[in-house]
C-alpha positions in Angstrom: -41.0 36.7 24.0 -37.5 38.6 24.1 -35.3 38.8 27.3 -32.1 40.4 27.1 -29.2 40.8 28.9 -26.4 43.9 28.6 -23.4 41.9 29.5 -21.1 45.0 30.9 -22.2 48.5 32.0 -19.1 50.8 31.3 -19.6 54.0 29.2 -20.6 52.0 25.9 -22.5 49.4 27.6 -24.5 51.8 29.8 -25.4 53.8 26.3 -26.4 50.2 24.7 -28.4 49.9 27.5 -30.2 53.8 27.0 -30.7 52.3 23.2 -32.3 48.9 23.8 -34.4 50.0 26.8 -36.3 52.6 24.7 -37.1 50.0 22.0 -37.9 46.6 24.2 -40.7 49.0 26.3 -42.2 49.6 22.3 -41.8 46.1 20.9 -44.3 43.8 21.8 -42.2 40.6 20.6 -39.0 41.9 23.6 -39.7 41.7 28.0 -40.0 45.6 28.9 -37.0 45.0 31.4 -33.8 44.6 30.5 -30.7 43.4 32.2 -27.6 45.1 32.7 -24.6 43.4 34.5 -22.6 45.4 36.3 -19.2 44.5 37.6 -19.5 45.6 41.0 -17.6 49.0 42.3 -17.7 51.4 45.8 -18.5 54.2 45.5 -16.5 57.2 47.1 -19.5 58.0 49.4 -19.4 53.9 50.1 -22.5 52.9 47.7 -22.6 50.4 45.5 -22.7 51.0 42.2 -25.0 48.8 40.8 -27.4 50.1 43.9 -27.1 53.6 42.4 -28.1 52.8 39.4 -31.1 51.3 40.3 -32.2 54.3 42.7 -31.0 56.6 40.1 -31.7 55.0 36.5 -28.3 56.9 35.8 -24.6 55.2 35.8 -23.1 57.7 38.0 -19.6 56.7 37.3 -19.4 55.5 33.8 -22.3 57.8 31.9 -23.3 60.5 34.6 -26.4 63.0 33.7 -28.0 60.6 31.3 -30.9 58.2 32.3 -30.9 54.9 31.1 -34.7 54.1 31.0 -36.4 52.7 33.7 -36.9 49.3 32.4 -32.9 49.0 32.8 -31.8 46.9 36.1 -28.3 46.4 37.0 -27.9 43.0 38.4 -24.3 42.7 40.0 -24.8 38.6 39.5 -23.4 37.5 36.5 -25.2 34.3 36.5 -28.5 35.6 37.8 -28.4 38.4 35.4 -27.8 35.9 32.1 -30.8 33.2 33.3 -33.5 34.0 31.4 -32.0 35.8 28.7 -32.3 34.4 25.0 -30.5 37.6 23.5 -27.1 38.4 25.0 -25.1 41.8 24.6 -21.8 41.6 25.5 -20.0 45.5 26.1 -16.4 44.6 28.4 -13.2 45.5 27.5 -11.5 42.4 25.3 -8.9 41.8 27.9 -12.0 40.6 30.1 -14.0 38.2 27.8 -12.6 34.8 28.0 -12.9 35.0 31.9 -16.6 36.5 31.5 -17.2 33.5 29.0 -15.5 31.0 31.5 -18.2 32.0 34.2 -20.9 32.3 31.8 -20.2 28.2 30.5 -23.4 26.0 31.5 -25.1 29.2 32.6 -27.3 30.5 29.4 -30.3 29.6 27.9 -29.7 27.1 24.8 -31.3 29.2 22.9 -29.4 32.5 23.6 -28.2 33.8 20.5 -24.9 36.8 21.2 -23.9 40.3 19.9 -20.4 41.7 20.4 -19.7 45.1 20.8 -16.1 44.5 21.6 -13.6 46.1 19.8 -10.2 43.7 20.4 -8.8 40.2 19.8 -7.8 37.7 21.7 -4.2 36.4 20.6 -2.7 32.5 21.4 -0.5 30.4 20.3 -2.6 28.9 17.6 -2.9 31.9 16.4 -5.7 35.4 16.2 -9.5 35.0 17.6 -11.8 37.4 17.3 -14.5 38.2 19.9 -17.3 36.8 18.4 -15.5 33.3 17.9 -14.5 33.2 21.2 -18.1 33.8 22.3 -19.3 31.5 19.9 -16.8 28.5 20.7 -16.7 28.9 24.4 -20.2 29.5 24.9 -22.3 27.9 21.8 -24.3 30.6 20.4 -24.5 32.1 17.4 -22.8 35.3 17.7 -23.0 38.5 15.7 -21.2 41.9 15.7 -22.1 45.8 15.8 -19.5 48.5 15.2 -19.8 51.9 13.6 -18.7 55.4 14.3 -19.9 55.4 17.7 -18.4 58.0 20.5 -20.7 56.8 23.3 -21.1 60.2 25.0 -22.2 61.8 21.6 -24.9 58.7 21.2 -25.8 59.5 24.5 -26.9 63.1 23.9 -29.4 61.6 21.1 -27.0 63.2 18.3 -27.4 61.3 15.2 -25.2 58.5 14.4 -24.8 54.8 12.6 -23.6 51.8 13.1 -23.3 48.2 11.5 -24.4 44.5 12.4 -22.1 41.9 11.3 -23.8 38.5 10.7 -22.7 35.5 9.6 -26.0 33.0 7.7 -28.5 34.0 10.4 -30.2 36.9 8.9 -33.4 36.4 11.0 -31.2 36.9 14.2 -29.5 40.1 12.6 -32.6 41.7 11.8 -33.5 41.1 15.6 -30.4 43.0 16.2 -31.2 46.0 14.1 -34.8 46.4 15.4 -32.9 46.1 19.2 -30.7 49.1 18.4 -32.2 51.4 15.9 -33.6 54.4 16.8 -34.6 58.0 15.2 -30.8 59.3 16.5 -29.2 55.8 16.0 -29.4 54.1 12.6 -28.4 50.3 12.6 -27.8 48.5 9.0 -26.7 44.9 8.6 -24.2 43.0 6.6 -22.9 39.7 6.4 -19.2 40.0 6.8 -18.7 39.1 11.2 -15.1 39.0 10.3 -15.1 42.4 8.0 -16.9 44.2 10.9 -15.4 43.6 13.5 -11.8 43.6 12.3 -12.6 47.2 11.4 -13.9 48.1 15.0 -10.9 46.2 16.5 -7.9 47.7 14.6 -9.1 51.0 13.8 -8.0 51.8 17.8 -4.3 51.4 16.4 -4.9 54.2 13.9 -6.4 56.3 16.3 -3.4 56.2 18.9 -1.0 57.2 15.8 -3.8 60.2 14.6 -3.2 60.8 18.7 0.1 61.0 18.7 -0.2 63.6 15.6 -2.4 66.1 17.9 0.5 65.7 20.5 3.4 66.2 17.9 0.9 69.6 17.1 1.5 67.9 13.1 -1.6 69.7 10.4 -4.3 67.7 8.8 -2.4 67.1 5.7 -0.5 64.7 8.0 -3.3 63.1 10.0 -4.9 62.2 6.3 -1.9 60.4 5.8 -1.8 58.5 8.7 -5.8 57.9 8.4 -5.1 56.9 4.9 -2.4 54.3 5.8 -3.8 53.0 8.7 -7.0 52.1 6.1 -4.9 50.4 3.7 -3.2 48.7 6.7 -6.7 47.4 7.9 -7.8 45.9 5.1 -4.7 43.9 4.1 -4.5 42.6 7.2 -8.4 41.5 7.9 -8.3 39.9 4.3 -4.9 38.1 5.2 -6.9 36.9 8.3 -9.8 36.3 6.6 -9.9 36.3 3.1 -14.2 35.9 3.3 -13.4 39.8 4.1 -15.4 42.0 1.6 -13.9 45.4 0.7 -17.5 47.3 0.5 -17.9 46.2 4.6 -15.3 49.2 4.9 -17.8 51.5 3.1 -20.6 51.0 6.2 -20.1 52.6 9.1 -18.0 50.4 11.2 -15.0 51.6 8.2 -14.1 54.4 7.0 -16.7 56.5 9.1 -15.8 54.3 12.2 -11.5 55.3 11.4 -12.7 58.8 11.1 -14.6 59.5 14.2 -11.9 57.6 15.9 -9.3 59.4 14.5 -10.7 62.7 15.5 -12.3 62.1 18.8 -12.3 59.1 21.4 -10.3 58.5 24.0 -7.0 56.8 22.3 -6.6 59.5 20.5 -6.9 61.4 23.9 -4.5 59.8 25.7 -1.8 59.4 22.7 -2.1 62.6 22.7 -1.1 63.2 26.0 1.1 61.0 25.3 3.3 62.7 23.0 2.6 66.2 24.3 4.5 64.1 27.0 7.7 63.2 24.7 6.4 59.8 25.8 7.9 60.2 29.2 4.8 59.3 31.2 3.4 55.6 30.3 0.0 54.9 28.3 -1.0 52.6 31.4 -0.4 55.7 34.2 -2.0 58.4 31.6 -4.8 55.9 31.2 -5.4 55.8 34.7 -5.4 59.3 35.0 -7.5 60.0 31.7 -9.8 57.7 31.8 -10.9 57.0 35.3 -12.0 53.8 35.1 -12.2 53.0 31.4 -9.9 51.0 29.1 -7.7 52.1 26.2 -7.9 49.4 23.7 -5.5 50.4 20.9 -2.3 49.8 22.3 -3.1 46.6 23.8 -4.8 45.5 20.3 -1.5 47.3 18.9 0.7 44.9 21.2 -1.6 42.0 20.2 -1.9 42.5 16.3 2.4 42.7 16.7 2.5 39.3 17.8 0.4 38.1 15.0 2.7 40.1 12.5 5.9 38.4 14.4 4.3 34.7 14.7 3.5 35.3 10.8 6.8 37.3 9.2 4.3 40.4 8.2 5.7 42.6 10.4 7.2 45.0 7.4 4.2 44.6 5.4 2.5 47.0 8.0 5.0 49.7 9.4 2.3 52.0 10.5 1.0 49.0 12.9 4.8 48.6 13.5 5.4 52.1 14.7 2.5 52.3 17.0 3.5 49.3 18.8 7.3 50.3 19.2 6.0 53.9 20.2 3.4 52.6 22.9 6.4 50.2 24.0 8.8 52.7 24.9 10.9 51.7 22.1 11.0 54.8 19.8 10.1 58.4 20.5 6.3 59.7 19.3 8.1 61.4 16.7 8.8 58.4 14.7 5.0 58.0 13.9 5.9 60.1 10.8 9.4 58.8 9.3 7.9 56.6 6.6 9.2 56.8 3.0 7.7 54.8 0.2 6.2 52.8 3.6 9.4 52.1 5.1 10.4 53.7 8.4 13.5 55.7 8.0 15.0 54.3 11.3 14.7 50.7 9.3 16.1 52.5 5.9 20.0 52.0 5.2 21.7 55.1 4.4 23.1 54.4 0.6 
């Protein structure tokens, strides 16, 4: 029998959450309940969150309005929540998981196997880790990966959407994955490309702040197409760079080119570059964030400061001057309107004027 664990209850986690509870209380081979760690919060009336949910079966905060499924109990004990879990979901921001893995060392089942939804990397001095790996190496598990095109307020309202598990040889444990997620409104395929997947889902977020800063620079579509289009070209150099195993058709599932789009035109770091430049970048992405998001994380410029110091460590950085420009935009160190001064690639602020 199945247990699992949601490891994080923000707004993606808490929707993970909707989406596995509905299929463990069906399957007789999963444990009806399902846990949901939840990084512990006050209230403004002075409740706890995690005690909300639990009277409610609704993440008042993160996901209000939408029941999670009664078989969902938030557990604000890391380590109680994890126990007897063999199947492991981890949904945090990527700026959180090597301290989550730290507590969560000596404190799993042997047999757990893990599933990142986390969209980032972790960067050090020997150089780029992906989520997964760092799961996989701090914690030992097997890990696997699911991105896709997947605005968690839209999957929350049951509106139909895809998404893609990235495994790497276990294709029992994947198909465990797919059969966890899929539902009528939610359609889960798998491939086996880790790396593929979830560089997509990690440096799509870059695009999306330049497609942002586009909407804020009040630019057409002609011009976001470009940007989209570069930014594509952009992600799979580098992820086959990185990881040369990376197969070009994994951007042809839903965690590519659909992922980039729905990114691109919805999301939250297109919303706040967008702000951003409707700004003239005078106000920071950290304070609009806090404003914005109330709670939740941008991802894309901290990947975008992230994937810079891999270009730097590497001498790539002019390979990839769209990646370039969002991190000296979201640095403070050129205007938003630079986003658009390529030619033939090359920024024009870069360009010598022969």
């Amino acid at each position: 029998m199945n247990n699992v664990t949601i490891v994080g209850s923000g707004n993606w986690g808490s929707v993970a959450a909707k989406l596995i509870a509905s299929n463990t209380i069906k399957l007789s081979s999963f444990n009806d309940e399902v846990r949901m760690w939840v990084y512990e919060e006050i209230l403004p009336n002075g409740k706890k969150l995690s005690d909300v949910i639990n009277q409610t079966n609704e993440n008042v905060k993160y996901l209000p309005g939408v029941k999670l499924g009664k078989n969902v109990v938030a557990d604000p004990d890391l380590s109680n929540a994890v126990k007897n879990a063999n199947l492991l979901v981890f949904v945090t921001p990527h700026q959180f998981m090597e301290g989550v893995c730290k507590r969560l060392e000596g404190k799993i089942r042997k047999d757990a196997e893990g599933i990142s939804l986390v969209k980032g990397m972790e960067v050090k001095r020997e150089g780029p880790s992906l989520i997964s790996t760092l799961i996989s190496n701090q914690l030992g598990i097997n890990c696997s990966v699911l991105m896709g095109a997947n605005i968690a307020d839209e999957i929350a309202k049951e509106e139909f959407s895809e998404a893609t598990v990235g495994y790497r040889g276990n294709k029992v444990a994947a198909e465990i994955w797919v059969q966890l997620f899929n539902t009528p409104y939610f359609s889960v395929t798998s491939v086996q490309d880790v790396e593929g997947v979830e560089m997509c889902g990690t440096l799509k977020n870059i695009v999306a702040v330049a497609a942002g800063l586009i909407d804020g620079l009040k630019m057409g579509n002609n011009t976001k197409a470009a940007i989209m289009r570069i930014g594509l070209k952009e992600m799979l150099a580098l992820s086959k760079l990185l990881f040369p195993s990376v197969k070009d058709s994994t951007l042809f599932e839903s965690c590519g080119v659909a992922d980039l789009i729905t990114t691109c035109m919805g999301g939250r770091n297109r919303k706040v570059a967008e702000a951003f430049a409707l700004n003239g970048g005078k106000r920071s992405f950290d304070e609009l964030e806090e404003q914005m998001l109330k709670g939740q994380k941008l991802q894309g410029v901290l990947t975008a400061k992230e994937v810079h110091e891999v270009l730097t460590t590497r001498g790539w950085v002019d390979m990839f001057p769209l990646f370039k420009a969002v991190y000296e935009i979201s640095s403070g160190f050129l205007p938003p309107t630079a986003i658009v001064e390529f030619n033939n690639n090359i920024p024009h602020h870069r360009k010598s004027k022969l």
